[in-house]
Backbone of each chain as ProteinMPNN parsed JSONL, in Angstrom:
{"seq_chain_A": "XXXXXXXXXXXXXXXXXXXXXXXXXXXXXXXXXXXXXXXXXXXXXXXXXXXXXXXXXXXXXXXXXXXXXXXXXXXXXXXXXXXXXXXXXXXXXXXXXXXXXXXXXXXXXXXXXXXXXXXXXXXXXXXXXXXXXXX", "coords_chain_A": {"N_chain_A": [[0.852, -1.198, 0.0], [0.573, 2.538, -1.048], [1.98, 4.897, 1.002], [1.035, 7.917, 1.799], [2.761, 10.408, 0.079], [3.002, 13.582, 0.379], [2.015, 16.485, -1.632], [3.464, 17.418, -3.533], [5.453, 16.097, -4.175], [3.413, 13.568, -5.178], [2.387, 14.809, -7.105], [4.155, 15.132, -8.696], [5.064, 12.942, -9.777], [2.584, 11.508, -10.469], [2.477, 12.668, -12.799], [4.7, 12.216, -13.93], [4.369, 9.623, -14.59], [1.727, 9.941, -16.616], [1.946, 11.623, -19.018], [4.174, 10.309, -20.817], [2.631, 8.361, -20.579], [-0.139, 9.026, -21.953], [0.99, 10.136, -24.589], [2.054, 7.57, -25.219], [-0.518, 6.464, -25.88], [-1.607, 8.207, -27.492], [0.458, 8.069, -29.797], [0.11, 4.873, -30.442], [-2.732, 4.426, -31.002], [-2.816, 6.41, -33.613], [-0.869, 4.784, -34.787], [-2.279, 2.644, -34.767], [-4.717, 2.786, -36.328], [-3.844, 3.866, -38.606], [-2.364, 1.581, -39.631], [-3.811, -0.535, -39.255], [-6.892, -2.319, -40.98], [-10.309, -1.867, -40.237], [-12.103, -3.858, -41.451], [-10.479, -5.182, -43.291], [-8.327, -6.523, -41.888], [-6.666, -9.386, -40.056], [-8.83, -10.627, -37.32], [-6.946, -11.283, -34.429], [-5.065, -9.278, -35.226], [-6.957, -7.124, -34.882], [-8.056, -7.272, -32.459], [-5.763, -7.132, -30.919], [-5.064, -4.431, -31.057], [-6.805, -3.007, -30.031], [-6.932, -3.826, -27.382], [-4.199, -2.591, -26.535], [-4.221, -0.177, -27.265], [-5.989, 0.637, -25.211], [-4.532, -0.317, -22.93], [-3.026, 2.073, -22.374], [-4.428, 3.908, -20.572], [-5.606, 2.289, -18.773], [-3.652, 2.723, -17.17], [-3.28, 4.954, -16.474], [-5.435, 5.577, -15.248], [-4.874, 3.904, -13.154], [-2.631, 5.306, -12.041], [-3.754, 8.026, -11.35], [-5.214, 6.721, -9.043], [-3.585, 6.426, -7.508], [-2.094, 8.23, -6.997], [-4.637, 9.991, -5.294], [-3.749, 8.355, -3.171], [-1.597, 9.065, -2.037], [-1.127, 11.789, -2.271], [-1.254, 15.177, -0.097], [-3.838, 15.403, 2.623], [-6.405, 16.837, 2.387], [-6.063, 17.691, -0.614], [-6.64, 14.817, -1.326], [-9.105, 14.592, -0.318], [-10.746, 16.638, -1.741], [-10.446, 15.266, -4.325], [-11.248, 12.402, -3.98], [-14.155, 13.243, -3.492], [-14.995, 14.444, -5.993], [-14.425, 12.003, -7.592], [-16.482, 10.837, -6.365], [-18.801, 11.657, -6.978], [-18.34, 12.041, -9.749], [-18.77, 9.545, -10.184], [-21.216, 9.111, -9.268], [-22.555, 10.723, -11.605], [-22.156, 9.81, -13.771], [-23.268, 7.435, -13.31], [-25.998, 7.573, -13.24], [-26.027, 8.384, -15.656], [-25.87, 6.518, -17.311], [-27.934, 4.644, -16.041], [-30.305, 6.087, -17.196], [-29.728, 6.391, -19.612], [-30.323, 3.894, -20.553], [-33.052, 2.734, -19.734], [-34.547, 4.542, -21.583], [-33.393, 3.03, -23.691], [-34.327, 0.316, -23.291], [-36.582, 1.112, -23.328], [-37.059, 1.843, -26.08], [-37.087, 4.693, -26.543], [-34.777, 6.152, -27.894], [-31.985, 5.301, -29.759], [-29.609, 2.565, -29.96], [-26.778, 3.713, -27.7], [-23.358, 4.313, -28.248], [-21.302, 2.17, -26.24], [-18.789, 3.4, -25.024], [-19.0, 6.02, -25.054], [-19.448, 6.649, -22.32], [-17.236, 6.583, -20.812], [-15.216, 8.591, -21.468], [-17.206, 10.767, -21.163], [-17.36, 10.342, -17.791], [-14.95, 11.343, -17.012], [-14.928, 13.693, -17.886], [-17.452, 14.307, -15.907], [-15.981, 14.079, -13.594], [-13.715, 16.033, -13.727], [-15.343, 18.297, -14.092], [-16.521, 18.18, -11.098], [-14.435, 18.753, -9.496], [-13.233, 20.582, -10.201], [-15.086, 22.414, -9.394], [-16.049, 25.058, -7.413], [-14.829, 26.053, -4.034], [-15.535, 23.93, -1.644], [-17.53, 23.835, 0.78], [-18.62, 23.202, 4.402], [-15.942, 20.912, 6.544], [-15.609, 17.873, 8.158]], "CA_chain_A": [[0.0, 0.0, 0.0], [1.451, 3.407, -1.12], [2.23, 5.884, 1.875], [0.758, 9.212, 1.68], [4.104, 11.386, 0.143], [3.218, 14.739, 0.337], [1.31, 17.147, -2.26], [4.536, 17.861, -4.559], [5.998, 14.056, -4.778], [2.38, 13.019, -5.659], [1.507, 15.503, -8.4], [5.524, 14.745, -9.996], [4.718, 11.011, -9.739], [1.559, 11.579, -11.358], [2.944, 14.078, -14.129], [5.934, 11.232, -14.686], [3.171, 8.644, -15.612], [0.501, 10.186, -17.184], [2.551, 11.806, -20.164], [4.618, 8.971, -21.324], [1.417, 6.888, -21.341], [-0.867, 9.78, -23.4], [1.302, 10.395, -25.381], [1.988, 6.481, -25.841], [-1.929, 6.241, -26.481], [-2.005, 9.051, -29.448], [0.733, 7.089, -30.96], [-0.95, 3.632, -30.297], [-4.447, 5.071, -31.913], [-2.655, 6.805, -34.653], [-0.373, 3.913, -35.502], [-3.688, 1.337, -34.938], [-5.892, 3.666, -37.417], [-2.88, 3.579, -39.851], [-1.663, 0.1, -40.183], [-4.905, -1.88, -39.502], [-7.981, -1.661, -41.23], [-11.039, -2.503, -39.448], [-12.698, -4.767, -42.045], [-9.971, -6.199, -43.522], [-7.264, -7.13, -41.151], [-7.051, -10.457, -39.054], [-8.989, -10.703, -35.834], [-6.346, -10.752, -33.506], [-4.125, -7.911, -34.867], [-7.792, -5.798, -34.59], [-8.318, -7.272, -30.764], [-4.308, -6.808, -30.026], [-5.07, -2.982, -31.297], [-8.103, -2.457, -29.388], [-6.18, -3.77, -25.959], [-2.732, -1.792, -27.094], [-5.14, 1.572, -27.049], [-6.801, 0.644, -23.881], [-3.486, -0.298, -21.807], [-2.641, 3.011, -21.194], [-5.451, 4.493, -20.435], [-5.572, 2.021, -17.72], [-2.694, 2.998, -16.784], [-3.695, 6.361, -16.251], [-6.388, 5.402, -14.056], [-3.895, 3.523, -11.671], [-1.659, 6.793, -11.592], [-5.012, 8.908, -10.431], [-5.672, 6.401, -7.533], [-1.964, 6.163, -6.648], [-1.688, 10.054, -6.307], [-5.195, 9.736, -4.656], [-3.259, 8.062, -1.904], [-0.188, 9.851, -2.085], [-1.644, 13.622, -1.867], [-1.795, 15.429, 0.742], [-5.607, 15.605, 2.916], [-7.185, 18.415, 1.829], [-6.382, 17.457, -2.108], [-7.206, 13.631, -1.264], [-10.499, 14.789, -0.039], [-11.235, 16.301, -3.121], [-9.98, 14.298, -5.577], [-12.597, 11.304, -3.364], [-15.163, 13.591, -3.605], [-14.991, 14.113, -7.418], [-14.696, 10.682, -7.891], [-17.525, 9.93, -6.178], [-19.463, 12.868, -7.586], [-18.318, 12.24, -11.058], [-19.189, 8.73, -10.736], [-22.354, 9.412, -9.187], [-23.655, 11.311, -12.554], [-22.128, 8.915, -14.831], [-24.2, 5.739, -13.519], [-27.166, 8.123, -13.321], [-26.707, 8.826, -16.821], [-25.928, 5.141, -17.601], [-29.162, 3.776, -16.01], [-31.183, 6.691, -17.744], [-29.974, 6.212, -21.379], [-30.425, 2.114, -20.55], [-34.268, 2.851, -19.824], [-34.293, 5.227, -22.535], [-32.894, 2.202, -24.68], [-35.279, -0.731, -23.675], [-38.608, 1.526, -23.971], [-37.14, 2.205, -27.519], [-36.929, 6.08, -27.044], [-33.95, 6.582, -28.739], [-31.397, 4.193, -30.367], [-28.445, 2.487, -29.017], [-25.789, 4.512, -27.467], [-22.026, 3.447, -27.785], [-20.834, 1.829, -24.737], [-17.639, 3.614, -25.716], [-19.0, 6.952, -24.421], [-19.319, 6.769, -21.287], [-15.504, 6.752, -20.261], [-14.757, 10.13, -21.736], [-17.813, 11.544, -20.019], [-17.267, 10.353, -16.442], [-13.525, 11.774, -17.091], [-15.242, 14.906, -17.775], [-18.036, 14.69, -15.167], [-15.286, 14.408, -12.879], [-13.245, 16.73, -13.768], [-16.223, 19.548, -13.23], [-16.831, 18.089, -9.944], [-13.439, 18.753, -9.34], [-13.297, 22.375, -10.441], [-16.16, 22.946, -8.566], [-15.325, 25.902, -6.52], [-15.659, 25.65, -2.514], [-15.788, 22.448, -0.521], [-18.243, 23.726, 1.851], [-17.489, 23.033, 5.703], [-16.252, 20.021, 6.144], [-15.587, 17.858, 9.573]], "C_chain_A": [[0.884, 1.243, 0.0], [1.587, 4.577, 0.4], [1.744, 7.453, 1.38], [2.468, 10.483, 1.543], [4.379, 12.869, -0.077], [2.504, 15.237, -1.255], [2.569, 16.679, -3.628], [5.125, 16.356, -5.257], [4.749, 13.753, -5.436], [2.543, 13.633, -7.479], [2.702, 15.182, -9.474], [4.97, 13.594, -9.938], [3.594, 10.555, -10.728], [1.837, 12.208, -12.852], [3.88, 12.744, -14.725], [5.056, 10.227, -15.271], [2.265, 8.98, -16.361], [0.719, 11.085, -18.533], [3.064, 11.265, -20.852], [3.132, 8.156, -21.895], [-0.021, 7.986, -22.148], [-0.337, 9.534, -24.258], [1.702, 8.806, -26.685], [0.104, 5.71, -26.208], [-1.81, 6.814, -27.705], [-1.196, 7.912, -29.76], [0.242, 5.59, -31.594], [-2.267, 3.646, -31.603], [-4.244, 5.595, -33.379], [-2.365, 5.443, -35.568], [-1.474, 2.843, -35.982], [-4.597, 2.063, -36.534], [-4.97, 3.351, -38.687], [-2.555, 2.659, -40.682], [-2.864, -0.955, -40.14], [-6.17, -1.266, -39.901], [-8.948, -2.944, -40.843], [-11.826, -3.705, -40.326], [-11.788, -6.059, -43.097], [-8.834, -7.094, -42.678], [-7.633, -8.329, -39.72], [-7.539, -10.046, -37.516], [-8.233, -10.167, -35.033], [-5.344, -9.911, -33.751], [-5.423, -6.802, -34.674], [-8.278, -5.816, -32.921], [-7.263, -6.73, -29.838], [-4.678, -5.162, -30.186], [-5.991, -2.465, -29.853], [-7.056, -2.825, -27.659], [-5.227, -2.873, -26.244], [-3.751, -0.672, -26.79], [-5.496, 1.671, -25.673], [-6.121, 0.634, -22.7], [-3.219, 0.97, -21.069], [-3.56, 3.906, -20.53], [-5.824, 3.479, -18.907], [-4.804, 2.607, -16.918], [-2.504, 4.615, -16.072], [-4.233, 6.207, -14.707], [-5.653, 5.183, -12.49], [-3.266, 4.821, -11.471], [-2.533, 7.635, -10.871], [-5.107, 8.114, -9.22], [-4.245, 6.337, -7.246], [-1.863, 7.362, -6.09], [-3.402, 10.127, -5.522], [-4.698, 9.867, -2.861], [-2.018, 8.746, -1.631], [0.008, 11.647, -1.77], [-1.408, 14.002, -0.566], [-3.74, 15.256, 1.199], [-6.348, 16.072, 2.502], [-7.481, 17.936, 0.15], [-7.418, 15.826, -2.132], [-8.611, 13.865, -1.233], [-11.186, 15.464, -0.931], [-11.204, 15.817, -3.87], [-11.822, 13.346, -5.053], [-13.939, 11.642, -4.037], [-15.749, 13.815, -5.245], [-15.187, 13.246, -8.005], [-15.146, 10.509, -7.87], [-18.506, 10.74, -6.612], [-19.653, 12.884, -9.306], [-19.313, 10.218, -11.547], [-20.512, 8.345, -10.918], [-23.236, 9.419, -10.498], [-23.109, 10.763, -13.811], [-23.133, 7.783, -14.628], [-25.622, 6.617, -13.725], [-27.623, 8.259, -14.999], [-27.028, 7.57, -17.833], [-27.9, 4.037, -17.663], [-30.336, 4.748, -17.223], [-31.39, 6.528, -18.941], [-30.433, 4.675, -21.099], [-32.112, 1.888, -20.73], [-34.696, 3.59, -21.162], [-34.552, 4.365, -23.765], [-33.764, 1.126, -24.405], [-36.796, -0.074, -23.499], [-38.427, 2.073, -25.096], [-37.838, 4.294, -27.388], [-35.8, 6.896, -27.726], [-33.301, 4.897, -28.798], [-30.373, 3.672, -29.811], [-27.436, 3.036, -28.843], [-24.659, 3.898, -27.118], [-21.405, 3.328, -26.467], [-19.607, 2.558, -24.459], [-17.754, 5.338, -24.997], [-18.999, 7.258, -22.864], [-17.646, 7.035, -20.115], [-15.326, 7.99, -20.076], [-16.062, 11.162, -20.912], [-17.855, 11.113, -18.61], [-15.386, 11.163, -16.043], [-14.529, 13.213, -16.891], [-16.362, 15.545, -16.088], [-17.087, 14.664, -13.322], [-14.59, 15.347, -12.794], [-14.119, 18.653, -13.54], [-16.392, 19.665, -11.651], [-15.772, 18.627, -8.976], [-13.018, 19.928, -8.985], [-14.135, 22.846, -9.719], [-15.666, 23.773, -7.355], [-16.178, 26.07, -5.297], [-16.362, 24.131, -2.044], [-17.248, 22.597, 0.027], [-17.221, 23.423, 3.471], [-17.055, 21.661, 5.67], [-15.376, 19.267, 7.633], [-13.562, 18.005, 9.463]], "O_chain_A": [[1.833, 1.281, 0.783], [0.459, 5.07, 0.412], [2.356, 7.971, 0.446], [3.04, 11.102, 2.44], [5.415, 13.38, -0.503], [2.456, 14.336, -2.093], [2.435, 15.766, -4.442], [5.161, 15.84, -6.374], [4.994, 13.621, -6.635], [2.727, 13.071, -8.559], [2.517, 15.007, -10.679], [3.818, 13.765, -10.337], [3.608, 9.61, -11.517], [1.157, 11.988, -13.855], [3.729, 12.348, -15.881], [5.074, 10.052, -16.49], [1.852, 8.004, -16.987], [-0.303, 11.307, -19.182], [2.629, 11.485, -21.982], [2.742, 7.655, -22.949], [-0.802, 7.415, -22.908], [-0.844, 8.71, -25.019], [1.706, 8.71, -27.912], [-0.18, 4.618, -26.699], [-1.87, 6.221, -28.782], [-1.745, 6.836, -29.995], [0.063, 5.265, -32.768], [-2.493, 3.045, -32.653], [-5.084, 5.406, -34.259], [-3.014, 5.014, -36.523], [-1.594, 2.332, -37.096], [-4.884, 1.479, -37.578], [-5.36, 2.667, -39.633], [-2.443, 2.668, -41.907], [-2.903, -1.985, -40.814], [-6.6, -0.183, -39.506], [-8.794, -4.162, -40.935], [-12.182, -4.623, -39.587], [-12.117, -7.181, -43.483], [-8.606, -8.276, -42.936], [-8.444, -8.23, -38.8], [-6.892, -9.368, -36.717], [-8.357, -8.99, -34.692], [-4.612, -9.615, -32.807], [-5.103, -5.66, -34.343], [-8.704, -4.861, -32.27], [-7.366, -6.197, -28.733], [-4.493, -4.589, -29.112], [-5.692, -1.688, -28.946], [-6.605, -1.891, -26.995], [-5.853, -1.823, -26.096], [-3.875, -0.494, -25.578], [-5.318, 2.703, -25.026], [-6.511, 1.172, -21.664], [-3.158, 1.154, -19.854], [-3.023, 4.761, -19.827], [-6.334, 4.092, -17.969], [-5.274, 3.055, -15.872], [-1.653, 5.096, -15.323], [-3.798, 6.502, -13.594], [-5.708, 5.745, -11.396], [-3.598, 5.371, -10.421], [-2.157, 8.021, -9.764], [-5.088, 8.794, -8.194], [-4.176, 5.986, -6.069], [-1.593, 7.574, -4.908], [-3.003, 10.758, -4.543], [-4.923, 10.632, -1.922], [-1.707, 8.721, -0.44], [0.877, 12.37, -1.281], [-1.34, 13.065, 0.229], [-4.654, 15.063, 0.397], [-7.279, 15.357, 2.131], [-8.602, 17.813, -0.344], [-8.498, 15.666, -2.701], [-9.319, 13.353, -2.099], [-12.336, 15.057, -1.102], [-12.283, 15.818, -4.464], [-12.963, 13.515, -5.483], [-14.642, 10.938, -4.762], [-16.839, 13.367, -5.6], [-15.979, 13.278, -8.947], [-15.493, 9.81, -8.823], [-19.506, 10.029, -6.518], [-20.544, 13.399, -9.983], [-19.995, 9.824, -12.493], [-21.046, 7.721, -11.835], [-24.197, 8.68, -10.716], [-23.54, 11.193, -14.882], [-23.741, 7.258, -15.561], [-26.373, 6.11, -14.559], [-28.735, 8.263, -15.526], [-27.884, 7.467, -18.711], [-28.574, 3.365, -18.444], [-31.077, 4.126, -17.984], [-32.476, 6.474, -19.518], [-31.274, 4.446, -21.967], [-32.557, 1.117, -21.581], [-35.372, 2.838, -21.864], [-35.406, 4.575, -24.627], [-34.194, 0.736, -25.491], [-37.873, -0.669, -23.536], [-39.322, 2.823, -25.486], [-38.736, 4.861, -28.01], [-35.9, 8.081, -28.045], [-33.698, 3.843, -28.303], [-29.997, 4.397, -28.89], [-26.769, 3.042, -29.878], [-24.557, 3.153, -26.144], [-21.063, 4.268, -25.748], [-19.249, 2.269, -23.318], [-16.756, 5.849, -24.489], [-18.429, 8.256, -22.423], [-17.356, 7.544, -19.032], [-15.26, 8.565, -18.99], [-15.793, 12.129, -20.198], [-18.72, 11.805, -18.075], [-14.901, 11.38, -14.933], [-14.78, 13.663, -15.773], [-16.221, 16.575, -15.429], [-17.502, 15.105, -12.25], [-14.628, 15.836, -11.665], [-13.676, 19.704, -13.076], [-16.415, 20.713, -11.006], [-16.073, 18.929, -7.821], [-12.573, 20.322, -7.907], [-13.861, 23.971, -9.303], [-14.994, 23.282, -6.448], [-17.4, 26.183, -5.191], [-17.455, 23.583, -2.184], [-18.091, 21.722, -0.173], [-16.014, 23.403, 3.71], [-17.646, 20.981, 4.832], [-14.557, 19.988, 8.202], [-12.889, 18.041, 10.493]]}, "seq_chain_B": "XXXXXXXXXXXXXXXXXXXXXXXXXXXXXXXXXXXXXXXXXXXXXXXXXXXXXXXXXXXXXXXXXXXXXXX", "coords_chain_B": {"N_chain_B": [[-13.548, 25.332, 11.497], [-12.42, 28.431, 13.71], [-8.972, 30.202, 13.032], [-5.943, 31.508, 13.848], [-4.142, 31.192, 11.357], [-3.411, 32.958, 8.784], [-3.209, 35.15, 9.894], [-0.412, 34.539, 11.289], [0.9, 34.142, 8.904], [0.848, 36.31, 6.946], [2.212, 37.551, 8.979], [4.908, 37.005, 9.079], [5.843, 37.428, 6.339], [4.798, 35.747, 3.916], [2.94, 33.82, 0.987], [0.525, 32.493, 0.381], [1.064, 29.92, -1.057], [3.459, 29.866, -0.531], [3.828, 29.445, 2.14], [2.421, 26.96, 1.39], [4.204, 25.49, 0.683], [6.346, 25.213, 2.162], [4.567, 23.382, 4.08], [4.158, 21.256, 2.2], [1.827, 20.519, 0.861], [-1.408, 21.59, -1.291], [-1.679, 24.459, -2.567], [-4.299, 25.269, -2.213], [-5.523, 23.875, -0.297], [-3.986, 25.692, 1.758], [-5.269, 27.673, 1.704], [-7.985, 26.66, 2.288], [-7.836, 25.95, 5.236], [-7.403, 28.286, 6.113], [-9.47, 30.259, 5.483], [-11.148, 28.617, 7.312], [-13.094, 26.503, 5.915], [-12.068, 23.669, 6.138], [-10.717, 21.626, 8.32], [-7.715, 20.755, 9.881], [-5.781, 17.426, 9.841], [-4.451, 16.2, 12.935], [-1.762, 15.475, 12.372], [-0.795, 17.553, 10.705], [-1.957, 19.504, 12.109], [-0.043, 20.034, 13.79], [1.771, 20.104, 12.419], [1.984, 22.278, 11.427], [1.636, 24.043, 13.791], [4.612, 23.373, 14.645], [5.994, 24.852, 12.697], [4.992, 27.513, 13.087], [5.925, 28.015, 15.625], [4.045, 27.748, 18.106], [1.328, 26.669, 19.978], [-1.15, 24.114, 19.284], [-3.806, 24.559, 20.374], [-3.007, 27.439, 20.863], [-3.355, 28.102, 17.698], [-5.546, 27.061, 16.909], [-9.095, 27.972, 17.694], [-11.814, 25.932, 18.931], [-14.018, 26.839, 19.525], [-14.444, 26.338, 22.931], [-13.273, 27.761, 24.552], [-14.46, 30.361, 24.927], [-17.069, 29.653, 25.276], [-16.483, 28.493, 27.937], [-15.204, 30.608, 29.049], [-17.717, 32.215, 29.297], [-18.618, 31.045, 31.096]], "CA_chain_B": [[-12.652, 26.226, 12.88], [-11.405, 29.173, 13.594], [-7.514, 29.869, 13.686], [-4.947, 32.399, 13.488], [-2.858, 31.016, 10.666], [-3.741, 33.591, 7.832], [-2.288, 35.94, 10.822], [0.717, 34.642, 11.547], [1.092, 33.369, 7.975], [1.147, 37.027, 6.578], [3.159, 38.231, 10.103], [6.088, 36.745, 8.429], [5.202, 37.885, 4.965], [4.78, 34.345, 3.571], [2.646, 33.681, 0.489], [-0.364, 30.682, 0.538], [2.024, 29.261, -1.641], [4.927, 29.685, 0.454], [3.187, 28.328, 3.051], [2.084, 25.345, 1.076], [5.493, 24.641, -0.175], [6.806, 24.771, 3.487], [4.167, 22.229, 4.689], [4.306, 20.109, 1.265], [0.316, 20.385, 0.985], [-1.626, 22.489, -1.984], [-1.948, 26.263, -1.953], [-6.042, 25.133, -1.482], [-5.273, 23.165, 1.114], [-3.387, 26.304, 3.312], [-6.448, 28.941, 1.736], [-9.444, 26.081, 2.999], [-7.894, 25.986, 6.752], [-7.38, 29.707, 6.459], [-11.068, 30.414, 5.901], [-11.921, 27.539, 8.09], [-13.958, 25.581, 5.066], [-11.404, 22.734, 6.44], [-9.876, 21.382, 9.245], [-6.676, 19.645, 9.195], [-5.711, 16.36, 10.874], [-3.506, 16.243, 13.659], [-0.146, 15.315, 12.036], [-0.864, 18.706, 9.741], [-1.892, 20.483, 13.014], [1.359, 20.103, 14.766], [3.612, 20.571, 11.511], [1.701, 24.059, 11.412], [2.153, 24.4, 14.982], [6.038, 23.558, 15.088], [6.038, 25.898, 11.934], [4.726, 28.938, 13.553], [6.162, 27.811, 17.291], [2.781, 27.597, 18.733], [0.689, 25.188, 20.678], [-2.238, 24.222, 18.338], [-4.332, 25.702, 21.144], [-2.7, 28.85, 20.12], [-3.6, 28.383, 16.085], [-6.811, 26.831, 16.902], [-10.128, 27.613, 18.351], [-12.95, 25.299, 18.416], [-15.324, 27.773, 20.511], [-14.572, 25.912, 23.895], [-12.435, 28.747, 25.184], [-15.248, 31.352, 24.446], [-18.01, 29.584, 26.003], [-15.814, 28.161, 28.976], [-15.025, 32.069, 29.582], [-18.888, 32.85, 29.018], [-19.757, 29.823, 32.012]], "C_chain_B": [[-11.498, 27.656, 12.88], [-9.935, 29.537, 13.703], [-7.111, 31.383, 12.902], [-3.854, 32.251, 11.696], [-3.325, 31.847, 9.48], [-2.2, 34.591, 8.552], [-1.035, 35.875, 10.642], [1.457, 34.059, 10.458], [1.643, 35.315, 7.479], [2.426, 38.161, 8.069], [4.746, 38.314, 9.427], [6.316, 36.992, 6.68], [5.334, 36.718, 3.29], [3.56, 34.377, 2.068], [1.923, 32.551, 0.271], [0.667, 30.049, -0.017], [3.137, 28.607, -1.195], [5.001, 28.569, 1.604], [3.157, 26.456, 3.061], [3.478, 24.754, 0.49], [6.549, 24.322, 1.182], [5.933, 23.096, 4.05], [4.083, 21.146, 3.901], [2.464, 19.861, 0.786], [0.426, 21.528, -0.335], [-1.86, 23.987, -1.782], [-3.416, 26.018, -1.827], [-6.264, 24.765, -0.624], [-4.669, 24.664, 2.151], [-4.689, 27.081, 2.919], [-7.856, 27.798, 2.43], [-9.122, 26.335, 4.501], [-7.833, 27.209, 7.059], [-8.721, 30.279, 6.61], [-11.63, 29.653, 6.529], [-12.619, 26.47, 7.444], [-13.257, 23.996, 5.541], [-10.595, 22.467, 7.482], [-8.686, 20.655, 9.331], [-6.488, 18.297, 10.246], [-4.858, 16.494, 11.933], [-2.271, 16.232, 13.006], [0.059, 16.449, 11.294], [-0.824, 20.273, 10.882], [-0.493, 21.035, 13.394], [2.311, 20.152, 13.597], [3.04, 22.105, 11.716], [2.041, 24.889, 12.544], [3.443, 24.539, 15.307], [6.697, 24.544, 14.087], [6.557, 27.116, 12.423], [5.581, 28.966, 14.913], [5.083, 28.109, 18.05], [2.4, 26.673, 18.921], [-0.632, 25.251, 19.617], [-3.535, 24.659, 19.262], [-4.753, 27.008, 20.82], [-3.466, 28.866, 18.72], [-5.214, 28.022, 16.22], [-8.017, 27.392, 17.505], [-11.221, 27.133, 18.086], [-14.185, 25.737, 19.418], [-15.212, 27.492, 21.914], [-14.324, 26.771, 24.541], [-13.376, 29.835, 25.453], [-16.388, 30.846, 25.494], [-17.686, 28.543, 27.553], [-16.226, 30.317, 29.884], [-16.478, 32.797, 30.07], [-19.372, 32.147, 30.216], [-19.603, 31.016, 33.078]], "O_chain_B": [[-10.393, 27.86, 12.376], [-9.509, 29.056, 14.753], [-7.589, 32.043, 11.979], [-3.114, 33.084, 11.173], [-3.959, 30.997, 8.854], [-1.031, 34.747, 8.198], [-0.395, 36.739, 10.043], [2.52, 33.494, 10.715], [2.823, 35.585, 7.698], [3.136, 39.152, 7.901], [5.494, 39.284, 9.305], [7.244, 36.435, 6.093], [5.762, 36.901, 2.15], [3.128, 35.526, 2.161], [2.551, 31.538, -0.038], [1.331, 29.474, 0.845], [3.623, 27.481, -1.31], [5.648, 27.562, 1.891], [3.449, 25.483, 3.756], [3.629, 23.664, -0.062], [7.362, 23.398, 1.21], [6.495, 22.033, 4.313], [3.946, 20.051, 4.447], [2.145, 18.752, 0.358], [1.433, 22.173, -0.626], [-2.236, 24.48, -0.718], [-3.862, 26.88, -1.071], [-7.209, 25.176, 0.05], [-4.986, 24.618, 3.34], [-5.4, 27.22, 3.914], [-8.705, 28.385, 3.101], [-10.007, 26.904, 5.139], [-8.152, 27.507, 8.21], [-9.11, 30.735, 7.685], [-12.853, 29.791, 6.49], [-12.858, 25.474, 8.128], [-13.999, 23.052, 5.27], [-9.608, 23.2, 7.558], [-8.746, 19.658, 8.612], [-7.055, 18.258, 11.338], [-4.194, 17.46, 11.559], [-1.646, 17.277, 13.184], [1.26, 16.582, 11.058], [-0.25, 21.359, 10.797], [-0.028, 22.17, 13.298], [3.526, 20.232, 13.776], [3.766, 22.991, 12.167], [2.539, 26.014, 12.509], [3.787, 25.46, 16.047], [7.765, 25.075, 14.394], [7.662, 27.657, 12.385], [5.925, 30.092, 15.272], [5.353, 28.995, 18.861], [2.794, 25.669, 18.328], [-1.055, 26.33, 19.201], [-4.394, 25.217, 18.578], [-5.827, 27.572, 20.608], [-4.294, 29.773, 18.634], [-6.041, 28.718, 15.631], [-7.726, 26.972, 18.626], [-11.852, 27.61, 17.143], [-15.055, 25.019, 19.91], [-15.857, 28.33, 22.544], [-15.144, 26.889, 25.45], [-13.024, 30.413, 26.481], [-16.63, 31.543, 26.48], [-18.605, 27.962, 28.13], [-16.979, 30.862, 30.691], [-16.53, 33.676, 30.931], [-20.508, 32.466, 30.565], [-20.173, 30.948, 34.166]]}, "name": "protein", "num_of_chains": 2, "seq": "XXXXXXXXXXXXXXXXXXXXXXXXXXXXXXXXXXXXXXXXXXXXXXXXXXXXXXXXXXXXXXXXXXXXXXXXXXXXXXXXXXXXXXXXXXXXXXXXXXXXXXXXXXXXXXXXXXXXXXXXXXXXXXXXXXXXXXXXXXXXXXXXXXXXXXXXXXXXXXXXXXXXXXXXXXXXXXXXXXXXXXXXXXXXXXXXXXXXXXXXXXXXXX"}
């Protein structure tokens, strides 16, 4: 379990992983789009692509809960709260389009979105200016 | 909770920043305990406390003192 290392160690720690592995996504996504095409190329070089894109992007994720734990209090306790704020109004929006989708009021929505908007609905929650009090 | 440390933060003519780069915490983190929106934990108390050289007593009050004085 990581030790809580202070505001400044966290946010470098976080900064050292989370550029390397963007930047090894664009290329990933570019190179995947480039060299394989989706209808003609074998199966598993279009499944190896699709994981290869997705690795770092995990990878991300782990770096956010590592600096999570690694923050100082104050940031930890927002970050949490974001999290749980962002994830909040992602499942909300999840179950809503799902109903949405088996009483046939609209059409099916790519499972594919949801990622990039709980990134975002976190990241408002985040910005959200003023805590409130808090114990 | 209320506290002095804004006080004795600008006494020394320190900068939230400054602050937060002394205690290793964010500059939101020293402006929430400064307006009170946040309290800190003990191990945060007493770095602020051996900071300033004050008893967290001193940096703190959580009203007891006030309505002790008022009994």
């Amino acid at each position: 379990m990581t030790q809580p290392k202070g505001f400044r160690t966290a946010s470098r720690r976080y900064l050292m992983v989370f550029w390397p592995l963007m930047a090894l996504y664009v290329i990933t996504l570019f190179a995947g789009v480039y060299f394989v095409d989706e209808d003609t190329s074998p199966l598993y070089l279009r499944a190896g692509l699709a994981v290869a894109v997705a690795l770092p992007l995990f990878g991300v994720l782990w770096a956010m809960l590592r600096q999570v734990r690694e923050t100082d209090e104050y940031t930890r306790l927002r970050q949490l709260q974001a999290l749980a704020e962002g994830g909040a109004i992602t499942t909300s929006a999840i179950f809503l389009i799902g109903f949405l989708e088996i009483f046939n009021v609209i059409s099916d929505v790519p499972l594919f979105l949801f990622g990039p908007f709980f990134f975002f609905a976190f990241g408002l929650a985040y910005c959200r200016r003023g805590l409130g009090k808090t114990v | 909770m209320k506290n002095i440390i804004r006080a004795l933060r600008t006494e020394r003519g320190w900068s939230q920043q400054e602050l937060a780069d002394k205690l290793d915490v964010s500059r939101q983190s020293v402006n929430a305990i400064e307006t009170g929106k946040y309290d800190p934990s003990l191990p945060l108390a007493f770095s602020l406390a051996r900071l300033f050289g004050r008893s967290i007593e001193e940096l703190f009050d959580d009203g007891t003192a006030v309505a002790e004085a008022a009994e």
